[in-house]
N, C-alpha and C positions, 0 to 999 in steps of 0.2 A: 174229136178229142184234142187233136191242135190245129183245127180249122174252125170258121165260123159256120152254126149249126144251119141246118135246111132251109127254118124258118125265114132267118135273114137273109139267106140266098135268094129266096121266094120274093121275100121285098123290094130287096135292087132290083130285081129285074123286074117286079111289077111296075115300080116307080121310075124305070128309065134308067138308072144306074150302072146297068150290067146290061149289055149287046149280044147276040151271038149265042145266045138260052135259050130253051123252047119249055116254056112251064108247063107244056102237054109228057114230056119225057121225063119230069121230074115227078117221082113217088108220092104220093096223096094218101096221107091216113094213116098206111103203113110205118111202122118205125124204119127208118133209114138208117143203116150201119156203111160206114168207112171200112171197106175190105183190108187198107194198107193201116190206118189205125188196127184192127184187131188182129192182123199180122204180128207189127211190131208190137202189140201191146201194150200204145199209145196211152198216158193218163197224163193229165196236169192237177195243177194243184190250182184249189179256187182263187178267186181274185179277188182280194178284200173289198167291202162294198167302199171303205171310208180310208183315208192316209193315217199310217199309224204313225205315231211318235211328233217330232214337232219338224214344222213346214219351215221353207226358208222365207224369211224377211225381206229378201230384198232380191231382183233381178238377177236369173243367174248365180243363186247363193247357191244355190244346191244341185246339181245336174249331174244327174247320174246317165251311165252311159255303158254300151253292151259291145263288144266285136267276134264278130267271129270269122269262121274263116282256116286256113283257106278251101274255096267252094269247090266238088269237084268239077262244076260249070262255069265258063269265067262269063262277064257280062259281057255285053257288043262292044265293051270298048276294051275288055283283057283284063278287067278288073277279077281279083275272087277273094276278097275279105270287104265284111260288112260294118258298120260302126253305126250306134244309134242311141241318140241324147236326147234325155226326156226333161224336160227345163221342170222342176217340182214349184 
């Protein structure tokens, strides 16, 4: 629900991407359910296939950007707010 689904997990690690996976321990066939998604009763909302509205023109015209924080983890270096810029 806000991770990526089995499928792609299967790929990284088929293709070298991900280490440390054993694809014999992973579910085969069976629907695979996120015990902590159906806990919290995890949903997102879809992801438009295409950009709505109008795109910017020119480098940097439009950069939108998300922070959150503060984590109750901090990172190796003491950091615990995140900030993230998507150049449109």
């Amino acid at each position: 629900m806000g991770h990526i689904s089995l499928d792609i997990v299967k790929k990284l690690v088929s293709n070298g991407f991900v280490t440390g996976v054993s694809l014999e321990t992973m579910p085969s066939g069976d629907p695979f359910f996120c015990e902590s998604c159906i806990y919290a009763k995890g949903t997102r909302k879809p992801v438009p296939k295409s950009i709505q509205g109008k795109r910017a023109e020119e480098f940097a015209g439009k950069v939108p950007s998300d922070l959150w924080g503060p984590a109750p983890v901090s990172t190796s270096s003491g950091k615990k707010y995140y900030i993230t810029f998507t150049d449109d």
